[in-house]
N, CA and C atoms as a LAMMPS dump frame, in Angstrom:
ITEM: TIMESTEP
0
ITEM: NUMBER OF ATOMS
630
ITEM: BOX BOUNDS ff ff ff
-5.0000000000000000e+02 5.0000000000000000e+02
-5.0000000000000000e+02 5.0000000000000000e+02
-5.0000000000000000e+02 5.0000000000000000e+02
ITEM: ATOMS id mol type element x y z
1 1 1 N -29.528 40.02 -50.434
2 1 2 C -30.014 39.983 -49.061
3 1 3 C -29.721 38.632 -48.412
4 2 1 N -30.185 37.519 -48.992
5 2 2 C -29.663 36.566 -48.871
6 2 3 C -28.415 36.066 -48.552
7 3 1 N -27.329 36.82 -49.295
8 3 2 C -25.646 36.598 -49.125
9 3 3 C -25.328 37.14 -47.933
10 4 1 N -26.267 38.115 -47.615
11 4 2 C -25.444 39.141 -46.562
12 4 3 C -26.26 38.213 -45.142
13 5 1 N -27.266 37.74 -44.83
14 5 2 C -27.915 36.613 -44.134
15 5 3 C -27.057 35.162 -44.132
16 6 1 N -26.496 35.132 -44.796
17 6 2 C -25.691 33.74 -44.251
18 6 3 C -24.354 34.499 -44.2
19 7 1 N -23.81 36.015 -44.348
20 7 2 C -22.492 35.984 -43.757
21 7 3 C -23.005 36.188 -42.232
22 8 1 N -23.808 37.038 -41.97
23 8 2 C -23.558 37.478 -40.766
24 8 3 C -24.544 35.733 -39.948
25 9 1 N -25.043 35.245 -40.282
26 9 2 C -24.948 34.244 -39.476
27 9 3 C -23.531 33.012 -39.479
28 10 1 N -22.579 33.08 -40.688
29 10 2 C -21.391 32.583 -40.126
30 10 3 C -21.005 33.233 -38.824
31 11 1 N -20.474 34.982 -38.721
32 11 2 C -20.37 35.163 -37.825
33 11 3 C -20.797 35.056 -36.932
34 12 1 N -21.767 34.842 -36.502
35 12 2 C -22.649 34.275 -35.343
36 12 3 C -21.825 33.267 -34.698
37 13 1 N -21.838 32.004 -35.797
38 13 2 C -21.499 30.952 -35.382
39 13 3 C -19.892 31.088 -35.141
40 14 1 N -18.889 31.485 -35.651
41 14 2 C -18.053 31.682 -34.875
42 14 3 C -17.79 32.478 -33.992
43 15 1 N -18.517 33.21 -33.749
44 15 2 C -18.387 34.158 -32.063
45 15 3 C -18.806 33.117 -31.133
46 16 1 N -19.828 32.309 -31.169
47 16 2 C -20.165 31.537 -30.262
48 16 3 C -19.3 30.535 -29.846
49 17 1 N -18.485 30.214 -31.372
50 17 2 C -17.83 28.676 -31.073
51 17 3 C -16.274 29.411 -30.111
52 18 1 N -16.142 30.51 -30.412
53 18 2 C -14.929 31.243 -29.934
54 18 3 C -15.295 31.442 -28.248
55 19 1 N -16.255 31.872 -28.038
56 19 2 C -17.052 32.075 -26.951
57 19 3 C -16.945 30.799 -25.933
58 20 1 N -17.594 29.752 -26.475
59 20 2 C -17.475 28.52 -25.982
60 20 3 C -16.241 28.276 -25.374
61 21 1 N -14.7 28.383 -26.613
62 21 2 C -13.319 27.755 -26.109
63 21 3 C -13.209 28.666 -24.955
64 22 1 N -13.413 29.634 -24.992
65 22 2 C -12.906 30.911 -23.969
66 22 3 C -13.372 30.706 -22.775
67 23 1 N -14.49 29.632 -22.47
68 23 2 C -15.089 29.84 -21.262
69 23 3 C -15.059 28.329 -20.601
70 24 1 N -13.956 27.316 -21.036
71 24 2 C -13.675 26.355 -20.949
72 24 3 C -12.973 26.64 -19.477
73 25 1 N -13.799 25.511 -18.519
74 25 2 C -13.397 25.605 -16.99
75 25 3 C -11.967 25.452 -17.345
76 26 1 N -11.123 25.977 -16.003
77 26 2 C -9.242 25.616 -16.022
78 26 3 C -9.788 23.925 -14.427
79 27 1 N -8.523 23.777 -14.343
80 27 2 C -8.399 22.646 -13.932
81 27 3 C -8.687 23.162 -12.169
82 28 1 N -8.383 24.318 -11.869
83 28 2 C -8.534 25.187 -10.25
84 28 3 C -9.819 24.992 -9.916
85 29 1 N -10.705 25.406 -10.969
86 29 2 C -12.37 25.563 -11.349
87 29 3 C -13.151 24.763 -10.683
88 30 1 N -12.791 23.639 -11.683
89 30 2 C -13.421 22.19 -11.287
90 30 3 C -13.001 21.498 -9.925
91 31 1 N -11.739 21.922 -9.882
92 31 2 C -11.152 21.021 -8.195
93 31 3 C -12.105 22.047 -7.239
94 32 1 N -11.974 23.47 -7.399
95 32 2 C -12.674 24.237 -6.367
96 32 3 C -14.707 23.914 -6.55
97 33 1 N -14.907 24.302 -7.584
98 33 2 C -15.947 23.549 -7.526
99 33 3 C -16.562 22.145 -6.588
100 34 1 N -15.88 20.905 -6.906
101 34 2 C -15.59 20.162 -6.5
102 34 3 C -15.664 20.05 -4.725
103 35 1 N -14.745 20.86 -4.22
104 35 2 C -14.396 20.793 -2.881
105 35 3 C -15.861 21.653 -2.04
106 36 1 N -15.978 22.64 -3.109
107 36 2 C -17.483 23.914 -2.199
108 36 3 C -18.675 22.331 -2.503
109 37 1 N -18.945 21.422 -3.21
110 37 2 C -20.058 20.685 -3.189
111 37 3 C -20.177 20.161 -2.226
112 38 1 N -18.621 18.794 -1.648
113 38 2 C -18.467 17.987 -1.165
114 38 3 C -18.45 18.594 0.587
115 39 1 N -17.997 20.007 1.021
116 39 2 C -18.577 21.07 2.186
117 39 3 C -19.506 21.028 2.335
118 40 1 N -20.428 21.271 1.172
119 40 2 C -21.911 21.315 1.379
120 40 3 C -22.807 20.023 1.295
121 41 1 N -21.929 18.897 1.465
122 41 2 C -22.735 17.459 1.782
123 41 3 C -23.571 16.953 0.173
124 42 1 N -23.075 17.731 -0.834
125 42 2 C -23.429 17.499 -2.088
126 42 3 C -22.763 16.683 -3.329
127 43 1 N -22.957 15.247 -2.086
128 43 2 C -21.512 14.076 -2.643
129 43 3 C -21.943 13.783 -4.137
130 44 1 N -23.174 13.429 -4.439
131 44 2 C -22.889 13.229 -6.169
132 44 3 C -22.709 14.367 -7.143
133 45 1 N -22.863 15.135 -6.89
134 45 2 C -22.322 16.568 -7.744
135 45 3 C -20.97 16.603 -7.133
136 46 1 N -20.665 16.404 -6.17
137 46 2 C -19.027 16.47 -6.487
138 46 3 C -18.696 14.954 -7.088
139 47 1 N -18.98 14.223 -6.805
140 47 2 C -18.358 13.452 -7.933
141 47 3 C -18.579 13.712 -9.369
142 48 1 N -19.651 14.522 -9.785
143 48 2 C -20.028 14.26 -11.364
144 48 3 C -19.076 15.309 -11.75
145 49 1 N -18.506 16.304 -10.809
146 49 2 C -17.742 17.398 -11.148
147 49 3 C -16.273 17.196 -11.125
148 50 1 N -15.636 15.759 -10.202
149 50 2 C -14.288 15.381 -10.273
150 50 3 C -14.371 14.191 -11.754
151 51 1 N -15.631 13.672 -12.033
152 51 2 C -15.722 12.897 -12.812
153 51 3 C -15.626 13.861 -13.491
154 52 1 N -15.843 15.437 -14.448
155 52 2 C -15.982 15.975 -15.477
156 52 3 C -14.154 16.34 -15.186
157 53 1 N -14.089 16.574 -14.532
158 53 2 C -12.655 17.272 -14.436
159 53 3 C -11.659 16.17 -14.92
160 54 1 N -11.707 15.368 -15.047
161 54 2 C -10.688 14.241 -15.287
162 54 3 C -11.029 13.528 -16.598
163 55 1 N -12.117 14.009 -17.276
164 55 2 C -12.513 13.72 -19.061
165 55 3 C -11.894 14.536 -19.36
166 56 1 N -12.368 15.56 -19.004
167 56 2 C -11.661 17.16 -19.868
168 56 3 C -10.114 17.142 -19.43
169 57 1 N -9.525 16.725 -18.317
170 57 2 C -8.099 17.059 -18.367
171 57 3 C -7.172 15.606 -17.509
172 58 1 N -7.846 14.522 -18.332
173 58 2 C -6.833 13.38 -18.14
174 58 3 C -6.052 12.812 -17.927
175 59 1 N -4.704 14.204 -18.965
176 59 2 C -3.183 13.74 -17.979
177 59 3 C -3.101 15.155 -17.251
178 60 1 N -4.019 15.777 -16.391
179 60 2 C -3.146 16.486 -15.429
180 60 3 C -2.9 15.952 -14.388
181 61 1 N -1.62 16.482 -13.302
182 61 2 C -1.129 15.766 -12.736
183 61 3 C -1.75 15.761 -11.013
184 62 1 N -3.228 16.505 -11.808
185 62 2 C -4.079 16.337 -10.486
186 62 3 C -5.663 15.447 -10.663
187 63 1 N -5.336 14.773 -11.869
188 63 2 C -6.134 13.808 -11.957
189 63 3 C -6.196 12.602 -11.447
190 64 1 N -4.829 12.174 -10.331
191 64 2 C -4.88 11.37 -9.532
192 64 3 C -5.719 11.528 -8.429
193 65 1 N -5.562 12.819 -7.7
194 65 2 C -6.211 13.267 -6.585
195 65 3 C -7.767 13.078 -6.659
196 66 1 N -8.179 13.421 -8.111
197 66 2 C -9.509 13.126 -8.292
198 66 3 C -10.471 12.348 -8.07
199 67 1 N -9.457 10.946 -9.027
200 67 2 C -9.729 9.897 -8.392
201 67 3 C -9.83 9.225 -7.155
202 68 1 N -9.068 9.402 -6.119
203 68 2 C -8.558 9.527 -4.727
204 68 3 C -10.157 10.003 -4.295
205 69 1 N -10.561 11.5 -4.549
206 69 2 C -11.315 11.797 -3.609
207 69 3 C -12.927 11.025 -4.264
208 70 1 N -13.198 10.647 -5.266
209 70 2 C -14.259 10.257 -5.804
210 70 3 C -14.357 8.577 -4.915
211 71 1 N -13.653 7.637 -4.909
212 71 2 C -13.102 6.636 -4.566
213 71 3 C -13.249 7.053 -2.697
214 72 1 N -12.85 8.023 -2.087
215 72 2 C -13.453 8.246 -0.3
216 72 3 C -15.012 8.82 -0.75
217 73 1 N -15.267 9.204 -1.348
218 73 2 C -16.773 9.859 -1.303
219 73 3 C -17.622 8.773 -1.213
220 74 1 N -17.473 8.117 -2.482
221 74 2 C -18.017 6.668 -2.832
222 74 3 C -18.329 5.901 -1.103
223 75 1 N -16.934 5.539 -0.614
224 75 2 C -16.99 4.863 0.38
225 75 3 C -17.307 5.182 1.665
226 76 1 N -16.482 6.446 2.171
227 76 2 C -17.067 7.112 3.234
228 76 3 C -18.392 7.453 3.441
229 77 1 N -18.634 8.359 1.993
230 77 2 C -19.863 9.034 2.529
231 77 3 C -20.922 8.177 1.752
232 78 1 N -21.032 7.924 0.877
233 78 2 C -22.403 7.344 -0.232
234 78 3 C -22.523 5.684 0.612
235 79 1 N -21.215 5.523 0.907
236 79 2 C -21.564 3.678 1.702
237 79 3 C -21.294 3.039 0.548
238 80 1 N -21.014 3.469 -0.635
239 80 2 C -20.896 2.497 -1.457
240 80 3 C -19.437 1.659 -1.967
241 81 1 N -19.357 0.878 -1.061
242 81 2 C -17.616 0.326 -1.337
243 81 3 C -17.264 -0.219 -2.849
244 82 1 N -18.117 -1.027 -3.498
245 82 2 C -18.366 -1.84 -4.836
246 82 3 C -17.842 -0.512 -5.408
247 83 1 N -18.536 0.465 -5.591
248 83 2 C -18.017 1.78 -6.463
249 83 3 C -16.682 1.905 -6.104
250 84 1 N -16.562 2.187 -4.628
251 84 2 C -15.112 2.854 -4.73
252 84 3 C -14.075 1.827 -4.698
253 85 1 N -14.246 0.449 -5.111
254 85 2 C -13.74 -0.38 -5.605
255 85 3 C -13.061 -0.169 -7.113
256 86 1 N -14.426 -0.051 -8.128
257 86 2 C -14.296 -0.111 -8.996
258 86 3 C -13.673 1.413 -9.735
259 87 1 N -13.642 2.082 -8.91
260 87 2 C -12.796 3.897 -8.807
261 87 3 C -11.182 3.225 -9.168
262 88 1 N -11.101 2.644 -7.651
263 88 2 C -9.3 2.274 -7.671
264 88 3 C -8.937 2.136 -8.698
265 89 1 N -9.664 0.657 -9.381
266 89 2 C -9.347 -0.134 -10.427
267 89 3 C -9.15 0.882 -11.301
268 90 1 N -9.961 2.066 -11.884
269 90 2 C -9.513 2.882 -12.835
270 90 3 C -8.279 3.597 -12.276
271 91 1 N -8.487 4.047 -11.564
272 91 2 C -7.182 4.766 -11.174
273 91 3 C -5.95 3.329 -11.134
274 92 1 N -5.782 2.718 -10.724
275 92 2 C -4.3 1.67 -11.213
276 92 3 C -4.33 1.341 -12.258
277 93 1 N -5.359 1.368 -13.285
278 93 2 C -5.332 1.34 -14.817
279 93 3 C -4.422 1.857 -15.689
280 94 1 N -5.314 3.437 -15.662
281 94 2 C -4.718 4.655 -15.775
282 94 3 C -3.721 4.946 -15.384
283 95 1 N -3.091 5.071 -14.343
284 95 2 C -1.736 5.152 -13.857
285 95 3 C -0.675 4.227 -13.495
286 96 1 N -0.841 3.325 -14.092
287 96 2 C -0.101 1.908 -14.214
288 96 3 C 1.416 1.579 -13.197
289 97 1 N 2.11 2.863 -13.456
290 97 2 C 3.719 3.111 -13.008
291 97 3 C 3.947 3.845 -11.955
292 98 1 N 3.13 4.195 -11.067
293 98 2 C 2.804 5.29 -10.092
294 98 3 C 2.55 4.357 -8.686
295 99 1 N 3.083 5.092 -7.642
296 99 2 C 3.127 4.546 -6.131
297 99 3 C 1.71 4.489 -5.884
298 100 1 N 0.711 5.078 -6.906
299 100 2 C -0.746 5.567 -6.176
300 100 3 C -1.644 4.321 -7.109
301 101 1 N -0.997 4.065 -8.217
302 101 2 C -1.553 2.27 -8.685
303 101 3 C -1.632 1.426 -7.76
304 102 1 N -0.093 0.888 -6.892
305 102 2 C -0.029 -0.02 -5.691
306 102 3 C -0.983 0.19 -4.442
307 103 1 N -1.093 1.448 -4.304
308 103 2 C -1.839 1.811 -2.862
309 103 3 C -3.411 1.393 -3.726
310 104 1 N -3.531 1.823 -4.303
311 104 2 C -5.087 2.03 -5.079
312 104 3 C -5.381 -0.37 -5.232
313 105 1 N -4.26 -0.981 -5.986
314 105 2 C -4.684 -2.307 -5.492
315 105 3 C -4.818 -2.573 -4.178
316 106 1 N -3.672 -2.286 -3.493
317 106 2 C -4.178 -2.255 -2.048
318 106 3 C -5.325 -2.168 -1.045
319 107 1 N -5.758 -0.841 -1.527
320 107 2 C -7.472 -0.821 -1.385
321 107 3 C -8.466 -1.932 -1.564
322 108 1 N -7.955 -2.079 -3.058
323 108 2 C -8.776 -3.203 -2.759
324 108 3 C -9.199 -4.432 -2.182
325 109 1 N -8.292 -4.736 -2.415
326 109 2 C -7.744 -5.946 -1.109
327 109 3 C -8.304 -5.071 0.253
328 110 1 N -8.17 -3.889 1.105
329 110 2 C -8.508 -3.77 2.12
330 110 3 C -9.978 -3.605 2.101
331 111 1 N -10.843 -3.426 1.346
332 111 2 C -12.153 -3.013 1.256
333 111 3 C -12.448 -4.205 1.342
334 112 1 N -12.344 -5.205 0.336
335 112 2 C -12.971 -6.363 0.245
336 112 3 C -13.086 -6.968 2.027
337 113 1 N -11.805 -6.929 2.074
338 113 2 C -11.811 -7.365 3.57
339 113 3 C -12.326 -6.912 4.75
340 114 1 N -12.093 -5.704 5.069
341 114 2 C -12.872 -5.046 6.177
342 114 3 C -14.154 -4.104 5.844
343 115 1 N -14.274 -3.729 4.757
344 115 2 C -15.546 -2.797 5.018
345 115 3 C -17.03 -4.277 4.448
346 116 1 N -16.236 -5.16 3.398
347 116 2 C -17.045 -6.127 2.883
348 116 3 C -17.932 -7.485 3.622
349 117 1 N -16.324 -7.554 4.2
350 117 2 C -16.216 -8.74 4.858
351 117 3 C -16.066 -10.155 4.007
352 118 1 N -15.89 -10.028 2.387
353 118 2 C -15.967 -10.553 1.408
354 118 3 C -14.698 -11.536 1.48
355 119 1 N -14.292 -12.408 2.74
356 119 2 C -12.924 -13.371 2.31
357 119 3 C -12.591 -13.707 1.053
358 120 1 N -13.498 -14.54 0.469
359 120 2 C -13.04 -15.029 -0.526
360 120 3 C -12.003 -14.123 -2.027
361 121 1 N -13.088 -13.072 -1.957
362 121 2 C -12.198 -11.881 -2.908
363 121 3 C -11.398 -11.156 -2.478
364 122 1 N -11.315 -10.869 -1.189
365 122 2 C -10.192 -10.299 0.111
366 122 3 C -8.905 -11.107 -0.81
367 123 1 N -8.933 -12.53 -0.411
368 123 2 C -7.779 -13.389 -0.812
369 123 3 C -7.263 -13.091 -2.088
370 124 1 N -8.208 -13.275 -3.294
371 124 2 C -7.472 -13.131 -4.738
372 124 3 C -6.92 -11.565 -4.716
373 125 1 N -7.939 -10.501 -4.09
374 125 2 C -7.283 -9.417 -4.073
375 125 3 C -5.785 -8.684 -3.792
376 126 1 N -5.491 -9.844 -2.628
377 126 2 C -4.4 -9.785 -2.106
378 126 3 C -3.194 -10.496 -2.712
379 127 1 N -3.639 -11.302 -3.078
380 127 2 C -3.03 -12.508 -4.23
381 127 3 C -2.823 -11.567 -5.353
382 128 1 N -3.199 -11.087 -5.897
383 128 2 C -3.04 -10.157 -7.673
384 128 3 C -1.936 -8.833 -7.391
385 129 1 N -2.516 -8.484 -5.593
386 129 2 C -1.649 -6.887 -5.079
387 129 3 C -0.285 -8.046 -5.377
388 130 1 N 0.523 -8.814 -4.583
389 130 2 C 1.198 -9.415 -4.583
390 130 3 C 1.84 -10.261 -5.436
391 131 1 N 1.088 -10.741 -6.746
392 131 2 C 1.756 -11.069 -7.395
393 131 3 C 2.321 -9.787 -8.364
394 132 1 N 1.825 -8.721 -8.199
395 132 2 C 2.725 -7.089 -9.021
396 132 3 C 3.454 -6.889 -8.176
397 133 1 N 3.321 -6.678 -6.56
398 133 2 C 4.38 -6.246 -6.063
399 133 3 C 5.013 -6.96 -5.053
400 134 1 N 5.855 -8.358 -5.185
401 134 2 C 5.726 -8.632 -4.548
402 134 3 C 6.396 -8.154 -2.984
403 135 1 N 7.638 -7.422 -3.21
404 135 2 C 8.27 -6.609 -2.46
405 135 3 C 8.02 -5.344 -2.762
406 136 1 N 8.48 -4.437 -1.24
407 136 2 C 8.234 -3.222 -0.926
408 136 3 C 9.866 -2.647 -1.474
409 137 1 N 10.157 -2.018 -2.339
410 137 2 C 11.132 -1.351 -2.831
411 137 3 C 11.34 0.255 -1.907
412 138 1 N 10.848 0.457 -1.435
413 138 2 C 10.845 1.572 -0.731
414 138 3 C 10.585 1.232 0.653
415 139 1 N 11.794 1.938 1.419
416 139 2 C 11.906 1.443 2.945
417 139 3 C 10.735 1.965 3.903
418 140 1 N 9.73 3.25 3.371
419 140 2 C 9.227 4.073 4.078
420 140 3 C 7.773 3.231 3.521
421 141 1 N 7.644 2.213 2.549
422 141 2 C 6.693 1.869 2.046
423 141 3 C 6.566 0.732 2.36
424 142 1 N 5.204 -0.088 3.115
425 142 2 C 5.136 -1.304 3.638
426 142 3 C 3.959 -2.484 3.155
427 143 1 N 3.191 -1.915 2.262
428 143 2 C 2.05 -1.94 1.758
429 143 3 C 2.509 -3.92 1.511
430 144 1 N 3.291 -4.434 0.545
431 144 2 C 3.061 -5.697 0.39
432 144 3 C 3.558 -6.237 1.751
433 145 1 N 4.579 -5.945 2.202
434 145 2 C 4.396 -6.668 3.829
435 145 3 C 2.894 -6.731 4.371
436 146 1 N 2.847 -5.977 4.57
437 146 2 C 0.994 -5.874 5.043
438 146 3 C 0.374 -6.489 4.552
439 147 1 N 0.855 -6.394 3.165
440 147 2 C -0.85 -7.736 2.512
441 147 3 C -0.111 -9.054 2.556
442 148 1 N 1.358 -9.211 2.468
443 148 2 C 1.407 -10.577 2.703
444 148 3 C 1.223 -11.158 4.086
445 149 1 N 0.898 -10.18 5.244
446 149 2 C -0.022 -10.882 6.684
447 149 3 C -1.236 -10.84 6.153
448 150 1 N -1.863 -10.011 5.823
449 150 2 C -3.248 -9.816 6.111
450 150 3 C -3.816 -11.273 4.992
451 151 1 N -2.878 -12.126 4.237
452 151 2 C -3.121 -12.299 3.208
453 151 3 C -2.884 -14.433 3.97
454 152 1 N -2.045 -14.279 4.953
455 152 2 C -1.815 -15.058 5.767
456 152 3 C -2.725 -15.629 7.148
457 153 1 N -3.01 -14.323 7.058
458 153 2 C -4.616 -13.817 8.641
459 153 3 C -5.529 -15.069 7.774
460 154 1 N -5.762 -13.883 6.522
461 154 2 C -7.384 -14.558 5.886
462 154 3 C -7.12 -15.952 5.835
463 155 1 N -6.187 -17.142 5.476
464 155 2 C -5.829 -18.285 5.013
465 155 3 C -6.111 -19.158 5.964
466 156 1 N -4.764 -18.532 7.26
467 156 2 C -4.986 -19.281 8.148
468 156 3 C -6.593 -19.269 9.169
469 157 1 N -7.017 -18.351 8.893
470 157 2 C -8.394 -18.448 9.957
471 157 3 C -7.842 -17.408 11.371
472 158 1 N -6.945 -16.912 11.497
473 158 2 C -6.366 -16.607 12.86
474 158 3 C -6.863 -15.164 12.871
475 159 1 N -6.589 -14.519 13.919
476 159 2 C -6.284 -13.012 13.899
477 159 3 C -5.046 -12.431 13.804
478 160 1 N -5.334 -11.26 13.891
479 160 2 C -3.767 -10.639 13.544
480 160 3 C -3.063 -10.612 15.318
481 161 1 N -3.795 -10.548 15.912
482 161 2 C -3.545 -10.947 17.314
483 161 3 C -2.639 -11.782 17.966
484 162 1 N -3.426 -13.045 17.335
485 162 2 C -3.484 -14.113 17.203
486 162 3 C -1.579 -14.531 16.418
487 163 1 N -1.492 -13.894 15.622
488 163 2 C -0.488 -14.096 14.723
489 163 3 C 1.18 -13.226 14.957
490 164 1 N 0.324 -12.826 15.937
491 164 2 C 1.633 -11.791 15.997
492 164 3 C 2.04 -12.527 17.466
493 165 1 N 1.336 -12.931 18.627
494 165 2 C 1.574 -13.67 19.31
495 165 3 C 2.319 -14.938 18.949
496 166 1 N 1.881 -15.469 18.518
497 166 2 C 2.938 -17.113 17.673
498 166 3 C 3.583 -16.603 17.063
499 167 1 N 4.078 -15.24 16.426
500 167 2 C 5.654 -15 15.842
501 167 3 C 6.526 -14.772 17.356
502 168 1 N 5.651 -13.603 18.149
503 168 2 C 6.859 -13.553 19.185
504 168 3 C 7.535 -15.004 20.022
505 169 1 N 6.019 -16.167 20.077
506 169 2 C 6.615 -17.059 21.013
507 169 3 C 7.257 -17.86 19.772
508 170 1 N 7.349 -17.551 18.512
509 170 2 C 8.323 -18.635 17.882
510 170 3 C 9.888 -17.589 17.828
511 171 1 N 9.462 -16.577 17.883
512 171 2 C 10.826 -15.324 17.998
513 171 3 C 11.782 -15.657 19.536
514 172 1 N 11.035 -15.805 20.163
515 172 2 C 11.439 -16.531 21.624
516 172 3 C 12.01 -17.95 21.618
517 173 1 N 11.003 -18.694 21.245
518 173 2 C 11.714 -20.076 21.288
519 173 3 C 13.39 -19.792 20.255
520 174 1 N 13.407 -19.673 19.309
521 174 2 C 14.33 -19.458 18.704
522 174 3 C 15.772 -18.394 19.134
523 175 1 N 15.106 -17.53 19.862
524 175 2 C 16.444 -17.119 20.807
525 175 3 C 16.91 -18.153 21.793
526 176 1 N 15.892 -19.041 22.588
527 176 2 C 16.359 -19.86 23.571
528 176 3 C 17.187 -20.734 23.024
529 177 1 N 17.044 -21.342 21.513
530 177 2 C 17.358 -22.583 20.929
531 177 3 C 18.96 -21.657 20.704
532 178 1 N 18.839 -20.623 20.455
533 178 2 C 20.211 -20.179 19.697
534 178 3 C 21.016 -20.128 20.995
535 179 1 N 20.35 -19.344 22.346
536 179 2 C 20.966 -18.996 23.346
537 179 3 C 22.051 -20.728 24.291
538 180 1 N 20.861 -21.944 23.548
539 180 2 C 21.664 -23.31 24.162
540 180 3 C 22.534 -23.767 23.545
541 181 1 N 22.322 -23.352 21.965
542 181 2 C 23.617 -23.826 20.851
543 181 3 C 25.018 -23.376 21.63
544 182 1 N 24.798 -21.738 22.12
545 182 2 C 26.251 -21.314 22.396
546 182 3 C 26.682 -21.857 23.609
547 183 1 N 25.866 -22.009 24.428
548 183 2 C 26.52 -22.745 26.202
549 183 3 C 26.689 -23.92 25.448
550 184 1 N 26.271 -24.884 24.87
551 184 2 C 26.663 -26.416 24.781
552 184 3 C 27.992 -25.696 23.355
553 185 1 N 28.244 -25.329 22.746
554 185 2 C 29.355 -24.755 22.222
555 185 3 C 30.079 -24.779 22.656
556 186 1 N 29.848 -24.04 24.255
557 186 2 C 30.878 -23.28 25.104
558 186 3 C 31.558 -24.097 25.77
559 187 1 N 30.773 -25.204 26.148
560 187 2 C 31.004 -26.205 27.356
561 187 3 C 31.934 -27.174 26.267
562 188 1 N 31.615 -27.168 25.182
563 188 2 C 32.161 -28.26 24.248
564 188 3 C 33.757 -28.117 23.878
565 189 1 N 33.992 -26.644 23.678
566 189 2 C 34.887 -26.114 24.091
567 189 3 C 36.192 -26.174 24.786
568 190 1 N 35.488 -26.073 26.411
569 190 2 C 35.8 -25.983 27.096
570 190 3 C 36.84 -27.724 26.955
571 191 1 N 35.687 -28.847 27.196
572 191 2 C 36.192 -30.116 27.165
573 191 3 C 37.228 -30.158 25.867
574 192 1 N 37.263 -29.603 25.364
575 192 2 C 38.056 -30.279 24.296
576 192 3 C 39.851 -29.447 24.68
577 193 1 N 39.835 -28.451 25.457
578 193 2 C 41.127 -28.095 26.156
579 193 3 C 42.076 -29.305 26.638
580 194 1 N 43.306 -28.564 26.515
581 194 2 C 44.435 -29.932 26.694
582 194 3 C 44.42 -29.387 27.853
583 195 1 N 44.788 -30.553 28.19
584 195 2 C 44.658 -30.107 30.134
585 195 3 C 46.042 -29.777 30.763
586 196 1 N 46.77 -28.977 31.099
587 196 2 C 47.665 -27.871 31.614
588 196 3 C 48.43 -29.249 32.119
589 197 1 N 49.798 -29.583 31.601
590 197 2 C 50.452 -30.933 32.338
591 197 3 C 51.494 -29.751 33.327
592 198 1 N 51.233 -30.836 34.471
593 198 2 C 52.459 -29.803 35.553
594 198 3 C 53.644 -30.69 35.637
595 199 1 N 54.186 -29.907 35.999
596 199 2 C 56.215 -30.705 35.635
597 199 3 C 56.14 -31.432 37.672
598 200 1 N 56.341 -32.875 37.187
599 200 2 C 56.836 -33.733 38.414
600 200 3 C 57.938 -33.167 39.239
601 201 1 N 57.775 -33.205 40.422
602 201 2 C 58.8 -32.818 41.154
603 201 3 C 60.007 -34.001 41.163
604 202 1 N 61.47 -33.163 40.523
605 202 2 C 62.378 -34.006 40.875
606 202 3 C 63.392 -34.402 42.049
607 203 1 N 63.594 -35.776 42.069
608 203 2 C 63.968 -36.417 43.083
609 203 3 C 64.864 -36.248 43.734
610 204 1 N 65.253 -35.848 44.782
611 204 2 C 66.873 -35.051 45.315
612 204 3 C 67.271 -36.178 45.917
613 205 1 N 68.829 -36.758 45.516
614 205 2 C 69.547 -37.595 46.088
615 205 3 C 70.135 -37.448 47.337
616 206 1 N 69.43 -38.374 48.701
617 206 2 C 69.941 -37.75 49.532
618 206 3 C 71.42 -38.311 49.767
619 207 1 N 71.5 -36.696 51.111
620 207 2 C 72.933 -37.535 51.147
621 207 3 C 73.427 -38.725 51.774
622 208 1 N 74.416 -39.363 51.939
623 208 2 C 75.011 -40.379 52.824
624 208 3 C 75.619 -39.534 54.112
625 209 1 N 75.155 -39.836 55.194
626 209 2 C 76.124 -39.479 56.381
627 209 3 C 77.593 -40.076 56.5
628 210 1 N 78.174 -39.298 56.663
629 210 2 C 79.898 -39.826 56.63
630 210 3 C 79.936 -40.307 58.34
């Protein structure tokens, strides 16, 4: 009686454990899940549900997005920037080699700065985006241009206003300076021409009257 009591409770236990794998959310599940919370204004259950979705399926290739939307929830809606700070940072961790690492430092650097108002970490933020990237390799992509102003704004004390005005009037002065190089060129030029010699009129012998 006994023998036949621990088979049929093995089976038990593997129907259940079989049961269990079988009913393992798919990756649609959790994103849809996810999206019906965050509709219904039910921002930390959707995060605990993009947060479950991205333990259980790590390298899918929609575990970026996850991050992405946990990281606006954080900030948009909860107010909490420090979090969706510290979101990015996992996400450029994790995805080290990816266009969505750079944008994700980026963030940070822009949070610190405008939603924080935090200069001081604004700067290193921008400083660290920049020392990884320091150029934009992609023509459609502008992200370190941008932080190397915004990174110039914070330093100098100016605005971006402010800064873009003193490029045009130094963009100006510098056409004028180029525009006088070529007239004093021109004129220089000019003087240095041999001057056109005209042939003397020759002398006609007059005649003698006979």
């Amino acid at each position: 009686m006994r023998k036949i009591n621990l088979k049929f409770l093995s089976v038990i236990l593997l129907a259940l454990f079989l049961t269990g794998c079988s009913t393992k959310k798919t990756e649609d599940a959790y994103l849809a899940d996810a999206k019906t919370q965050l509709d219904a204004n039910k921002y930390d259950e959707a995060i605990a549900t993009y947060q479950e979705f991205v333990k259980e399926y790590p390298k899918s290739d929609k575990a970026v997005f996850a991050y992405q939307q946990i990281a606006g929830i954080q900030i948009d809606k909860l107010k909490k920037p420090l979090d969706g700070i510290a979101t990015y940072k996992v996400l450029a961790e994790k995805f080290p080699d990816t266009k969505d690492a750079k944008q994700s430092l980026f963030m940070v650097a822009f949070i610190y700065d405008e939603n924080l108002k935090d200069k001081a970490n604004a700067i290193q933020a921008y400083k660290n985006f920049l020392s990884k990237y320091p150029k934009d390799t992609d023509a459609n992509d502008k992200m370190s241009e941008s932080a190397a102003t915004m990174l110039e704004v914070l330093e100098s004390g100016k605005s971006i206003e402010e800064m873009i005005q003193q490029n045009i009037e130094k963009s100006g002065n510098q056409s004028a300076s180029d525009s006088g190089q070529v007239k004093t060129s021109e004129k220089t030029s000019e003087t240095k021409k041999e001057p056109v010699q005209t042939k003397k009129p020759q002398k006609t012998e007059e005649k003698s009257e006979e």
